[in-house]
N, C-alpha and C positions, 0 to 999 in steps of 0.2 A: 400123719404126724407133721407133715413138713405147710400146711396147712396152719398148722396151730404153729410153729415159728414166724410164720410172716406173719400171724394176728397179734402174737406176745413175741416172741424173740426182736423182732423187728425195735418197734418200741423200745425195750431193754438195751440193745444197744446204741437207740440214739442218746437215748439219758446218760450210757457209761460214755460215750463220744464227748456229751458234754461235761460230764462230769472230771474225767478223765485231761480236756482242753484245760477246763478249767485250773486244774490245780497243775498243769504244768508252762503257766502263762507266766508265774513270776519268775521259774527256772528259766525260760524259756527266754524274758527279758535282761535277767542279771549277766545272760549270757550272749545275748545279742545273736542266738543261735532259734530259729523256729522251723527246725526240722523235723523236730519232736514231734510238733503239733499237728505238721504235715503227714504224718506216719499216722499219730493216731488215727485224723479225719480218713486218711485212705483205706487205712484196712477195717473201719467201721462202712464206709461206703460201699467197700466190696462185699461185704457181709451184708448188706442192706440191699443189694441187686443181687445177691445169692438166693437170699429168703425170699425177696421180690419173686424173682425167675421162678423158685421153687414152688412157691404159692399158687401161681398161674399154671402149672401143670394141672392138666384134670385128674380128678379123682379117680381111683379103683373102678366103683361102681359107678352105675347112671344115676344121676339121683332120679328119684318117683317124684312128680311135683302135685299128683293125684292122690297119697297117700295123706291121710289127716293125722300121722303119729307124732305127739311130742318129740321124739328123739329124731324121728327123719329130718323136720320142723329146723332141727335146732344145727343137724349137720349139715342141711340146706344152708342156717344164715352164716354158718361160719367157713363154708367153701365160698360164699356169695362176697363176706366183706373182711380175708385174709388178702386176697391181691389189693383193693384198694388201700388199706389200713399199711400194708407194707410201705403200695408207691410211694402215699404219704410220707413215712418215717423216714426213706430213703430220699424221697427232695426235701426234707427236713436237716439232712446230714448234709448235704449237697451242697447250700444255704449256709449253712453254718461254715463249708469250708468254703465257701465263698468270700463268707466274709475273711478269716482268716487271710487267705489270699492277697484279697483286695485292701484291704486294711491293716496295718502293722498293731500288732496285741501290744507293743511297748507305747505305746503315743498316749497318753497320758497328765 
């Protein structure tokens, strides 16, 4: 399980990070207050090295890399590309609150 959140979960919250940034950049200007923004990006990043972390634990079983079965096949590629797919999303979130940081969201 925790496998399949770093390959989708992961993703899913970069997209709500920015979706989430996004609509709270005009409150966030009218009020000359961007703490908000700083809250979201943090607690999407820690979510994002959670699923990361959790991804990179090894599985249950061994995998068999000798077996020719479609279903072993298939849970091979998705323990192989849940840790990358995560880091991704996770210096994706990273980046974005980079920029927020570095750059003021009211400049305009």
């Amino acid at each position: 399980m925790w496998k399949w959140l770093g390959l989708i979960g992961t993703p899913c919250v970069a997209l709500s990070v920015l979706s989430m940034a996004l609509a709270l950049t005009l409150p966030a200007c009218s009020h000359q207050a961007v703490g908000w923004l700083h809250a979201v990006h943090a607690a999407g990043l820690v979510l994002g090295v959670w699923f990361t972390v959790a991804a990179r634990s090894p599985g249950r079983k061994a995998i068999d890399k000798s077996s020719s079965d479609p279903a072993s096949e298939r849970r091979h590629f998705v323990r192989a590309m849940a840790f990358p797919v995560s880091a991704f999303f996770t210096l994706v979130m990273a980046a974005e609150w980079f920029a927020v940081v570095v750059l003021s969201p009211c400049l305009a």
